[in-house]
Structure formats: structure tokens, C-alpha cells
N, C-alpha and C positions, 0 to 999 in steps of 0.2 A: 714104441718108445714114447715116452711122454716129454715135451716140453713146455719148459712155463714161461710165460712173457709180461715182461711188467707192463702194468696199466697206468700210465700218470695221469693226474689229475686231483688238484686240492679240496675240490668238493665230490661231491655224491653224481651228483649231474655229470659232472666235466668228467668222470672214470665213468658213468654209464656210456656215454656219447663214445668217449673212445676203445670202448668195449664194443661195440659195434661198426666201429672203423678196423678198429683190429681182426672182428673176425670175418668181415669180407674180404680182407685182404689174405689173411692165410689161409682162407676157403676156398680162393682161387689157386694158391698154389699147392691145395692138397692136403693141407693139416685137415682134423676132425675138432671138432670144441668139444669140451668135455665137463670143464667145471669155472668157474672163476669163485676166487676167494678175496674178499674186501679185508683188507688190514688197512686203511686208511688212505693217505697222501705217500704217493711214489712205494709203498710198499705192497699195493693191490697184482696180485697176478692171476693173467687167465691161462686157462691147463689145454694142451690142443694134445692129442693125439695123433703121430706123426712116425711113419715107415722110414727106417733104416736109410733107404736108397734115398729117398729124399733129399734127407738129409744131406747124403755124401753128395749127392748131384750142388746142393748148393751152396756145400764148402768150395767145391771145386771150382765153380763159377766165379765165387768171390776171391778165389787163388789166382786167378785167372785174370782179372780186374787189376787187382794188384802187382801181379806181375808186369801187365800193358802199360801201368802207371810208370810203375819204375824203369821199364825202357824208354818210355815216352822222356822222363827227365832224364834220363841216361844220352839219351840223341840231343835231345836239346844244350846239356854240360857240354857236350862233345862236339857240336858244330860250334858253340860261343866258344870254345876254346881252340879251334884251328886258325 
């Protein structure tokens, strides 16, 4: 499965740099690079190739996050209000 990730940066420089921010970061967690396409400022995206499980592994993580969150102020509503 392919995902695309926006690249920001208003110049040429500033989307190269962070095209090589971006793909050590999803190279550690597994994506493939594959293509990046330059359409200018905030509209630049690089192409990573990326397995299924992956993915689902780190929907769930961030379900998970957010759920811890929302308890966390759910404890906190619920002891200020005893």
C-alpha cells in the first residue's frame, strides 16, 4: 500500500532538508521511499511504500494514546469534582 506524506517547505532547500528528515524517520519505522513529487510550497509529497500491518499496528497505538488521554481528564474532572 502506498502512502503519501506532505513535505513542507517554501523553498526548494527547506522541502529538500525535510525530505531527508522525513525519510529517516519512516525508514525507522518500516515504510520503503519510493518517489517524491515537487508541486511547490505545502503541496510537495514523498511516496513511502508501506505493509498493511503496519499500518494497523500504528492506528492502534494512536487509539491507544487517545484513549489514555481521555481517562487521564476523565480522573482529573472526577477527583476536582468530589
Amino acid at each position: 500500500m502506498q502512502k503519501e506524506i506532505v513535505v513542507g517547505g517554501f523553498t526548494k532547500e527547506q522541502r529538500e532538508k525535510e525530505l531527508e528528515k522525513i525519510k529517516l524517520k519512516y525508514d525507522k519505522k518500516g515504510y520503503r521511499f519510493l518517489d517524491y513529487i515537487d508541486k511547490g510550497a505545502l503541496k510537495s509529497v514523498a511516496v513511502f511504500d508501506v505493509d498493511e500491518e503496519s499500518l494497523r499496528k500504528e492506528k492502534a497505538r494512536n487509539l491507544l494514546i487517545a484513549a489514555g488521554f481521555f481517562l487521564l481528564i476523565a480522573a482529573i474532572l472526577f477527583v476536582k469534582s468530589s
